[in-house]
Phi, psi and omega in degrees: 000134176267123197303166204264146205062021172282096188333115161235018187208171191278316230272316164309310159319289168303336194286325216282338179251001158254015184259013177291316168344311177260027190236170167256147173331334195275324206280321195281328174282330155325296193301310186309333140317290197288327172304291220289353194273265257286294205300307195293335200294288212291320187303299178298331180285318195282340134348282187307292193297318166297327169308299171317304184305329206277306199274343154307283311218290200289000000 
């Protein structure tokens, strides 16, 4: 479950970097903390799903 204003989606994601504009450094450094969580999540499945294609494959 995700804590509330916390990024858990690409569409949350894309909103996070044009809303720097309107933030304070402190506002800006959260979403960035929460972009680099959210982004290693999204990184490791696409990991994960090329090992799988990898082992159809193999």
């Amino acid at each position: 479950m995700k804590a509330k204003g916390e990024i858990s989606n690409g569409g949350e994601a894309m909103q996070a970097f044009p809303s720097f504009k309107d933030k304070s450094v402190d506002e800006i450094q959260e979403l960035r903390k929460q972009l680099l969580a959210y982004c290693g999540l999204d990184t490791l499945a696409m990991v994960k799903v090329l090992e799988g294609l990898k082992e159809l494959v193999e």
